[in-house]
C-alpha positions in Angstrom: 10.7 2.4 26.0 8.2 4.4 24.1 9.4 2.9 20.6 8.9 -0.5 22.4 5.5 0.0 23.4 4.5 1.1 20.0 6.0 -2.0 18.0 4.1 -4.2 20.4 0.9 -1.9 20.2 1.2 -2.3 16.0 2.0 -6.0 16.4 -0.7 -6.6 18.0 -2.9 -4.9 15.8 -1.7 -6.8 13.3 -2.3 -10.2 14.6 -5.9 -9.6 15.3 -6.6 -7.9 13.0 -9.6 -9.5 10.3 -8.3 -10.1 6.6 -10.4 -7.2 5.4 -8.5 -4.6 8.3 -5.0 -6.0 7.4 -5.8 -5.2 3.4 -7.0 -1.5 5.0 -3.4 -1.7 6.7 -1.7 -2.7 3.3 -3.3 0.3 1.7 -2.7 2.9 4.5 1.0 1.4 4.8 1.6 1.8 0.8 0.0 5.4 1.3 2.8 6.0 3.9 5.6 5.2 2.2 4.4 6.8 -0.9 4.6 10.3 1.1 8.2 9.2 2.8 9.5 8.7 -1.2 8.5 11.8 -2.2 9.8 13.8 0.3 12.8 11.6 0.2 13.2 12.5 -3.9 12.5 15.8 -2.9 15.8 16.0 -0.1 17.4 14.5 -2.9 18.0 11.8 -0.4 18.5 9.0 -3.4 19.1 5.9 -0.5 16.0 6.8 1.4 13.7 7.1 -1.6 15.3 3.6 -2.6 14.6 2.1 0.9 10.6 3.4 1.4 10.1 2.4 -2.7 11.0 -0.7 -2.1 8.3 -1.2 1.0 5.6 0.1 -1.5 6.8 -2.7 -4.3 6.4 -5.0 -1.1 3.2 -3.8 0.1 2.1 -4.6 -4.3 3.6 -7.6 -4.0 1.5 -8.5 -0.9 -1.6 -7.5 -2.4 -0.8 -9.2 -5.6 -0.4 -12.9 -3.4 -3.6 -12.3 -1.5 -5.9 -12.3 -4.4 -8.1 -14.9 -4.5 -8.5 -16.0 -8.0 -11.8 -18.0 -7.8 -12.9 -14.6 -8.5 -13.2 -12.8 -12.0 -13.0 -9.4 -10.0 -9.4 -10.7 -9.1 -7.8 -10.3 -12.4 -8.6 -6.8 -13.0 -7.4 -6.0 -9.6 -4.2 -7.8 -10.4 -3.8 -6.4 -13.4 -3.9 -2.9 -11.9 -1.4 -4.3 -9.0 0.9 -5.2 -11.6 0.1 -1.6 -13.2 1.4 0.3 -10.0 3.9 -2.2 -9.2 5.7 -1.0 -12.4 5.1 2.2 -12.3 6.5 2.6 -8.5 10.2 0.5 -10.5 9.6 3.2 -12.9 9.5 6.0 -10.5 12.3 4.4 -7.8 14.6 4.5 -11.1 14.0 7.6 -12.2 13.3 9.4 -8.7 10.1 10.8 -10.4 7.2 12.3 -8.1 5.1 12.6 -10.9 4.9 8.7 -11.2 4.7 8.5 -7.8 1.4 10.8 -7.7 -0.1 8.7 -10.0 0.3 5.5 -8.0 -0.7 7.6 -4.8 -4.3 8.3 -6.7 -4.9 4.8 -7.6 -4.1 3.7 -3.3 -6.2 6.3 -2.1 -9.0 5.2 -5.0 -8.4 1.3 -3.3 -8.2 2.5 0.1 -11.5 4.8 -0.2 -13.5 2.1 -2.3 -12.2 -0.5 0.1 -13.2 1.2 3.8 -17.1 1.7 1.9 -17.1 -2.2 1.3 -16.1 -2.6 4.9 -18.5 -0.5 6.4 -21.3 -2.0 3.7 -20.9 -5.3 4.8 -20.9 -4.6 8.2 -24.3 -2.7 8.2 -25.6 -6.1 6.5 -24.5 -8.2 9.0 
């Protein structure tokens, strides 16, 4: 009953949540997952770490299809998109943390730059 009342409670936030929450979401979500691969890698737990690098792939590609390329901005961010993508194949095939840490800097970098545009363009209205 619990487990049912949290799905609906993240649903939810989901569907009303604004464009610019949801990409905080993607972000958080990656972060997430990032920290259930290691650990998985770590327990030597090869079908886990599969399974959760495969959501953060996912969560790239998602990021990578919401890009809106009437910008210039766009490009470098897909460029660093693709970046991690391939790194995060890279680390899923070798079951490397190290990789993974390096992917994990450049999410929280996105996240963190990304929740100061949000609260900047809220304070301007």
């Amino acid at each position: 009953m619990l487990q049912n009342a949290a799905q609906t409670y993240q649903s939810n936030q989901v569907t009303t949540a604004t464009p610019a929450d949801l990409t905080l979401m993607l972000y958080n979500g990656a972060l997430k997952f990032i920290k259930q691969t290691k650990a998985a890698i770590e327990e030597k737990d090869i079908i886990k770490a599969h399974e959760t690098s495969l959501k953060i792939q996912n969560i790239i590609y998602e990021l990578m299809s919401t890009l809106n390329s009437d910008y210039e901005i766009s490009k470098e961010f897909s460029k660093l998109y693709e970046y991690m993508l391939q790194r995060t194949i890279e680390a899923n095939m070798h079951k490397d943390v190290e990789i993974l840490l390096e992917v994990e800097d450049l999410f929280v970098q996105f996240r963190d730059t990304w929740k100061e545009a949000m609260q900047l363009a809220k304070r301007q209205g």
